[in-house]
C-alpha positions as CSV (number, residue, x, y, z in Angstrom):
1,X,0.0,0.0,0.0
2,X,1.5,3.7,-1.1
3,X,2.3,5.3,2.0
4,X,-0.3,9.3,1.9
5,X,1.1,11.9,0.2
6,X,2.0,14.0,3.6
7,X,3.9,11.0,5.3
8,X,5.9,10.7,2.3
9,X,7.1,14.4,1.7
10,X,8.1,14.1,5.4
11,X,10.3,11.0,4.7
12,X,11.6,13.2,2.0
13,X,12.4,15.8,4.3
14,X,13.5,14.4,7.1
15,X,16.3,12.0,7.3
16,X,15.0,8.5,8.3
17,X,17.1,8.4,11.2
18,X,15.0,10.4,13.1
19,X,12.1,8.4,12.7
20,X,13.7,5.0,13.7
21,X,15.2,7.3,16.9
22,X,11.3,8.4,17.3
23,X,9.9,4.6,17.2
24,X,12.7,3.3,18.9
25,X,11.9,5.5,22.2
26,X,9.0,3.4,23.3
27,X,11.8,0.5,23.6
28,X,13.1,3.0,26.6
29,X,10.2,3.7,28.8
30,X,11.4,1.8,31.2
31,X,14.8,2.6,31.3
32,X,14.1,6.1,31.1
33,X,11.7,5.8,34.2
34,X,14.3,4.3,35.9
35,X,17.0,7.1,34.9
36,X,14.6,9.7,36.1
37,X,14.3,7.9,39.7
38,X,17.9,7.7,39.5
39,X,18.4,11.3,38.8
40,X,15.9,12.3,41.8
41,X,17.6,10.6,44.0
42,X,20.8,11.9,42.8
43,X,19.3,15.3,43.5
44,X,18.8,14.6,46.7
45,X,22.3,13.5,47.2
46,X,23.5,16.8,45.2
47,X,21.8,19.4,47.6
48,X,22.9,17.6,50.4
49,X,26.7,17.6,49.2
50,X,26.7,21.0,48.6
51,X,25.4,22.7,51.7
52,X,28.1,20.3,53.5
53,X,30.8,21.2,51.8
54,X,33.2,23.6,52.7
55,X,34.9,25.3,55.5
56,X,31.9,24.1,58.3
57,X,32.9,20.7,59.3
58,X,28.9,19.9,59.9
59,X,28.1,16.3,58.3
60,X,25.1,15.3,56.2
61,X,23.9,13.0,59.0
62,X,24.2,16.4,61.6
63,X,22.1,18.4,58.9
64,X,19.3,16.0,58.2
65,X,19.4,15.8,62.0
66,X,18.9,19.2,62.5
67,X,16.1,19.2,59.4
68,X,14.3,16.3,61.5
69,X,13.5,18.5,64.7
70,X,17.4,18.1,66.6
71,X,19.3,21.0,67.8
72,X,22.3,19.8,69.4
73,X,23.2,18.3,65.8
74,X,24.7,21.8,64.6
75,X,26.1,24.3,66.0
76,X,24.5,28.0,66.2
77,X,27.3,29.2,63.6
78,X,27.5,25.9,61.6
79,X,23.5,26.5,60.9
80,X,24.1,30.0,60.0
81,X,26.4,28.6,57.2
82,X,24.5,25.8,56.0
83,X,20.7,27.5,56.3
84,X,21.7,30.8,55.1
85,X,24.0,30.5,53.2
86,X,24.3,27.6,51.5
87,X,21.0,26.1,51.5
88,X,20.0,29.2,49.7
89,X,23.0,28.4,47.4
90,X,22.1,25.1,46.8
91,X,17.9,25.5,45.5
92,X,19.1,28.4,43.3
93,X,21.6,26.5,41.7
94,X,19.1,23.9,41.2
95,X,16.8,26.4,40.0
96,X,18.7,27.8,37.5
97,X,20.5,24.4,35.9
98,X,17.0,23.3,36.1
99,X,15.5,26.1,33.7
100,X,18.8,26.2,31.5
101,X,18.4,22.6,31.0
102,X,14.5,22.6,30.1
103,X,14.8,26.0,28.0
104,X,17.5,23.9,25.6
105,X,15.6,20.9,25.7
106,X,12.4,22.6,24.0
107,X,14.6,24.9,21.7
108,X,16.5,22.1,20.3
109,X,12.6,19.7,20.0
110,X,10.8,23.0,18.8
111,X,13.8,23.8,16.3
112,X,14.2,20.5,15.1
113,X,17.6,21.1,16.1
114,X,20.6,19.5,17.8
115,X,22.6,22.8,18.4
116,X,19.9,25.1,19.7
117,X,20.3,26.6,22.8
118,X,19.9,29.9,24.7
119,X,23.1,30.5,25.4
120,X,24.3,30.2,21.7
121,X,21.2,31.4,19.8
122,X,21.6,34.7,21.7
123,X,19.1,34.6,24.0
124,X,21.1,34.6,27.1
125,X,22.6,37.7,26.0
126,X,19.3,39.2,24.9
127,X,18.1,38.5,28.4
128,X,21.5,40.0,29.8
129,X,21.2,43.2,28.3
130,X,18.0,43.7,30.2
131,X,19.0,42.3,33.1
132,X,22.0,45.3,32.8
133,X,20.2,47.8,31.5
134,X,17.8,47.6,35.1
135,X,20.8,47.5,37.3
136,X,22.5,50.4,35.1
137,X,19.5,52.9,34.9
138,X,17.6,51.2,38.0
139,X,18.5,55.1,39.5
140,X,17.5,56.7,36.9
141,X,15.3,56.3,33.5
142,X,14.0,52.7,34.8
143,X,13.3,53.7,38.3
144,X,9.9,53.9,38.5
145,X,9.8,50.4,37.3
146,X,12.1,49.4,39.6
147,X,10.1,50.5,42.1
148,X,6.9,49.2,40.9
149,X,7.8,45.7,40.5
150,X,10.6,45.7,43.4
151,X,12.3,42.3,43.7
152,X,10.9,41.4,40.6
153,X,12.2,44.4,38.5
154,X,15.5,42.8,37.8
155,X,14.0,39.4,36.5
156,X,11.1,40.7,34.4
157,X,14.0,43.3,32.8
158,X,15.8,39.9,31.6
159,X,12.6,38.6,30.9
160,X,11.5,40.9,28.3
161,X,15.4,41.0,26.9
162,X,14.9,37.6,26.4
163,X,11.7,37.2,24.7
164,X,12.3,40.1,22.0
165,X,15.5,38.2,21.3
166,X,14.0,35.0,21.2
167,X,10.7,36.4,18.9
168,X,13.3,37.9,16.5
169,X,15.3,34.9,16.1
170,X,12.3,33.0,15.4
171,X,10.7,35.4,12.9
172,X,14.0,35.2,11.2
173,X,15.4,31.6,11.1
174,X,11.4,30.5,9.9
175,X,9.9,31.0,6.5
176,X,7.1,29.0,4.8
177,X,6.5,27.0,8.6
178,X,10.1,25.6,8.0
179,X,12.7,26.7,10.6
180,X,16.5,26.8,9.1
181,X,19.4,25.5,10.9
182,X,22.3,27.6,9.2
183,X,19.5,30.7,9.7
184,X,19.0,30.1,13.4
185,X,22.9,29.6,13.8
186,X,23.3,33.0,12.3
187,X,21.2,35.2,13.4
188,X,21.6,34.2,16.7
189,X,25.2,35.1,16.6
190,X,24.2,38.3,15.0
191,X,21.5,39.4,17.5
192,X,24.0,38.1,20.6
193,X,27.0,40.4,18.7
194,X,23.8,43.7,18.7
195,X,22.9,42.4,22.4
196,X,26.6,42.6,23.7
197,X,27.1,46.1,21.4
198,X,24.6,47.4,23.8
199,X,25.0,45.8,26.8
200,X,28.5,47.2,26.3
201,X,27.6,51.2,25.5
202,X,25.2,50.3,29.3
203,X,28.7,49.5,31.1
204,X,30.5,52.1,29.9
205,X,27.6,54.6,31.6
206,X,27.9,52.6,34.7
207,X,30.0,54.4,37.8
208,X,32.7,52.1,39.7
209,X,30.1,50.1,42.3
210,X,27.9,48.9,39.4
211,X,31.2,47.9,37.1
212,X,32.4,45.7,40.1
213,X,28.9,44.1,40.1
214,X,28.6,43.9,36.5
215,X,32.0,42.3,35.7
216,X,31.6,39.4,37.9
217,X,28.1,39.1,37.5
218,X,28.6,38.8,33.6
219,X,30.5,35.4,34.1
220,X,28.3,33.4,36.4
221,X,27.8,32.6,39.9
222,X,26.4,31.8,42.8
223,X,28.0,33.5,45.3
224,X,25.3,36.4,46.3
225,X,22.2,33.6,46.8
226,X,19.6,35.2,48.8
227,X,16.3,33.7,50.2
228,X,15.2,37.1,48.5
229,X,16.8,36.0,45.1
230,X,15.1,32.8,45.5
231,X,11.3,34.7,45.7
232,X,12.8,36.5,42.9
233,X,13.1,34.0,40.2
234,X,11.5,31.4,41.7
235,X,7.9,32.2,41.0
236,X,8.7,32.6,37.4
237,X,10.7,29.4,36.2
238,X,8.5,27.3,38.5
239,X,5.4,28.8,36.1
240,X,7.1,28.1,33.2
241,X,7.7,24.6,34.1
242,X,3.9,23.7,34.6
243,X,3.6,24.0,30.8
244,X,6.4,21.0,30.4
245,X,3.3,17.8,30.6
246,X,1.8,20.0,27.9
247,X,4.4,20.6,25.6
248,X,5.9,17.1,25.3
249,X,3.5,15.3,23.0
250,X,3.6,18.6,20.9
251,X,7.3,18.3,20.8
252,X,7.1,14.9,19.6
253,X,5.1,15.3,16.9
254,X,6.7,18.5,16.1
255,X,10.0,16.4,15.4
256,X,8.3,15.5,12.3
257,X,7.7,18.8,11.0
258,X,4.9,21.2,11.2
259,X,2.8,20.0,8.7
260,X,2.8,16.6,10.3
261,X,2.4,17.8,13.9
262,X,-0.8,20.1,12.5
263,X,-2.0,16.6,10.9
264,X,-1.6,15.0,14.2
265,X,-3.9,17.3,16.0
266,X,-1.4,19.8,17.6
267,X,-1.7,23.1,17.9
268,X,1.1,23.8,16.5
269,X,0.7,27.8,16.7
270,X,0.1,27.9,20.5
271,X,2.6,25.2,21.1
272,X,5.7,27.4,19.3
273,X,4.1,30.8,21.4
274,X,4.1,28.3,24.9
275,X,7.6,27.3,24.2
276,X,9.1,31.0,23.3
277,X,7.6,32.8,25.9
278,X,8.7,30.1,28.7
279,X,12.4,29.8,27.6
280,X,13.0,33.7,27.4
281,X,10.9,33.7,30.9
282,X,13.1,31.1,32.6
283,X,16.3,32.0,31.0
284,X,15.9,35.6,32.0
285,X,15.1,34.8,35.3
286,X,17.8,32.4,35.4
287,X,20.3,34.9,34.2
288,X,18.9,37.9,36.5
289,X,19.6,36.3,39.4
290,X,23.1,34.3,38.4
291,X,24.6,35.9,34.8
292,X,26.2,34.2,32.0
293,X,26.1,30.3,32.6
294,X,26.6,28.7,29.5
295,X,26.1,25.5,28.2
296,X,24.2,23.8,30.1
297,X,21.1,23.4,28.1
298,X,23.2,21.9,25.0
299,X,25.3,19.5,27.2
300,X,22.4,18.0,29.5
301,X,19.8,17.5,26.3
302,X,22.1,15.5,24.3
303,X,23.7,13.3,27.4
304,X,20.3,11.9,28.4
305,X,19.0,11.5,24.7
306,X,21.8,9.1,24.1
307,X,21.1,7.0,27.7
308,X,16.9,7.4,27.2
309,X,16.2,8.8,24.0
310,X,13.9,11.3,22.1
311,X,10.4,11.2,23.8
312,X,10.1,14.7,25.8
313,X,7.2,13.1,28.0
314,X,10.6,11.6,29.6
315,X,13.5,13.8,28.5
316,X,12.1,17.1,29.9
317,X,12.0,16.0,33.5
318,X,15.0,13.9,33.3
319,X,17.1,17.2,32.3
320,X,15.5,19.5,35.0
321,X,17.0,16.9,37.4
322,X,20.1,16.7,35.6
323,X,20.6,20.4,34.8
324,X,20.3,21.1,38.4
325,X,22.6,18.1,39.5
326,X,25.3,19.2,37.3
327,X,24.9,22.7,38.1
328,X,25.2,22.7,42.1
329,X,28.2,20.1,41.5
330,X,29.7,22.8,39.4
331,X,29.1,25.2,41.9
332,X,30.8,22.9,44.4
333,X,34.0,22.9,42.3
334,X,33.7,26.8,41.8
335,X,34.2,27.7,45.1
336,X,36.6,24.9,46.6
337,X,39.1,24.4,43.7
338,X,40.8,27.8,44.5
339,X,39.4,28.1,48.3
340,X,39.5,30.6,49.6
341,X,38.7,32.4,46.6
342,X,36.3,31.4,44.6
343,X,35.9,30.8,40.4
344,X,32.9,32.1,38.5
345,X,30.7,29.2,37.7
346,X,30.5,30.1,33.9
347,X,34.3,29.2,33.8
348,X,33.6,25.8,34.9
349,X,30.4,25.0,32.6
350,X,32.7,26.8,29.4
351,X,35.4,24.6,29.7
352,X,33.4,21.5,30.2
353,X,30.9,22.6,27.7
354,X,32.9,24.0,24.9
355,X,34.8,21.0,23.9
356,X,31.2,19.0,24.5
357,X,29.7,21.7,21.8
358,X,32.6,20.8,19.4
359,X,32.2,17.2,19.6
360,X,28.3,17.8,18.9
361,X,28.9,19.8,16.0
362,X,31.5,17.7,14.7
363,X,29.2,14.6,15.4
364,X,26.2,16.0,13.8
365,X,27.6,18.3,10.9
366,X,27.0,15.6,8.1
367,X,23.5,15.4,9.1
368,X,22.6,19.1,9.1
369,X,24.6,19.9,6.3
370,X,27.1,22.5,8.1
């Protein structure tokens, strides 16, 4: 029996790889349930390392003693450390490797992609040149929103940076429903290159305080985690997340192209609006509250596809565990490699990342024709 005319324009434009990847992920169900347990678990473990390591010699057992209701298990200055400190630490890491992880994960399914991801399509630095621009003209052009929103000013700046870079990337890598690569690739470095032309004319108005801020702000870290960060960006990647359950069979189907998706009943329209406006909403809070941390949303994708495949119903909660994971172990290394001092995250996911990114591109050139 001939195959229908749209299922065999899609074999036409799609390689047939991906489709045997697509039927072949329903072989993985349960060895991607099982990864997910795994990775909850290894959450767990990851929080717990971190806000016990370091200069407090306070041991796991003493602090989930003290979490169960006993005092005498930590000292009064040993809970300072660990509660407010690096507790706080810890969730915002999570938070934030979380949303970086999730926000590639739907840019590479809704791109059709391998190499998409906020960080390298420019919206990270769209996102950072509004988070800039508040702390720059908080005093002065943006301070009545600044003191409208409060708390929230500085994430809802990166916000809106990120979903006009995000919108314009789109509108430009997409003609005709068909999204390209080489397009994407392109005018993502061009719109970064215009993001970073302003960001930089902002820093050179800055005074002295607000360039100390900036400079190490603009290569990642934790170190100034706040319960009052945490109500910051919180509220906004944890609303972005409830659209994940929705978006996965979408993102599925989507891997097939458009055409087929719309054939399959998904909205295709609403999906592609869902998915913009909730990576440029988690990656600028993410990037509010921490700066620059690249590469985590291209590693984390492509590591669990390989160990659990394609299916997003899966992949998407597998890499908030993951991205979170990695990132509070990262943050682990960043402040005891050089202890006292302490290294800007962004340097550690860079040089882990970058030579990941090569491989990828390496790896996958021959099928997207770069």
């Amino acid at each position: 029996m001939a195959l229908p005319q749209a299922m065999m324009e899609q074999r036409r434009r799609f390689p047939m790889a991906d489709i045997r990847e697509i039927r072949q992920a329903g072989d993985r169900t349960r060895l991607a349930l099982l990864a997910i347990a795994l990775l909850v678990v290894g959450s767990v473990f990851s929080m717990l390392f971190s806000v016990t390591t370091g200069a407090s010699d306070a041991s796991i057992l003493d602090v989930i003693s003290n979490m169960a209701g006993s005092e005498a298990a930590l000292s009064t200055r040993d809970r300072i450390i660990i509660f407010d400190i690096r507790l706080p630490r810890a969730i915002l890491g999570f938070l934030i490797g979380a949303s970086l992880a999730v926000s590639g994960t739907v840019m590479q399914g809704l791109f059709r992609n391998p190499l998409a991801d906020p960080g390298l399509v420019g919206v990270s630095s769209g996102a950072s040149l509004g988070a800039v621009a508040m702390i720059v003209l908080g005093g002065g052009l943006a301070a009545p929103l600044e003191a409208l929103l409060g708390i929230y000013a500085l994430p809802t700046a990166a916000f809106g940076g990120g979903l006009v870079t995000t919108l314009l990337l789109y509108r430009i890598a997409t003609r005709h429903g068909q999204t390209s690569v080489a397009t994407m690739l392109l005018a993502g470095i061009a719109l970064g290159a215009l993001a970073l032309a302003v960001t930089g004319l902002l820093i050179y108005m800055a005074n002295d305080q607000q360039l100390r801020d900036l400079t190490f702000w603009s290569m990642g870290s934790l170190a100034g985690a706040t319960w009052t960060k945490i109500a910051a960006a919180s509220p906004i990647i944890l609303l972005s997340f409830t659209a994940l359950p929705f978006m996965a069979r979408g993102l599925n189907a989507i891997t097939l192209g458009e055409a087929a998706a719309f054939h399959m009943g998904v909205p295709v329209q609403r999906l592609k609006n869902v998915a913009i406006v909730g990576v440029a909403a988690a990656t600028g809070a993410s990037v509010a509250v921490s700066g620059g941390i690249g590469f985590v949303g291209i590693v984390v994708p492509h590591i669990l596809r390989m160990a659990i495949g394609p299916d997003h119903r899966f992949l998407l909660p597998a890499a908030a565990l993951l991205g979170g994971s990695l990132l509070i172990f990262a943050d682990v290394l960043a402040r005891t490699l050089v202890a006292p001092a302490e290294l800007p995250i962004g340097i550690i996911t860079a040089a882990v990342g970058g030579p990941f990114f090569l491989w990828i591109l390496l790896r996958q050139r021959s099928r997207l024709a770069l």
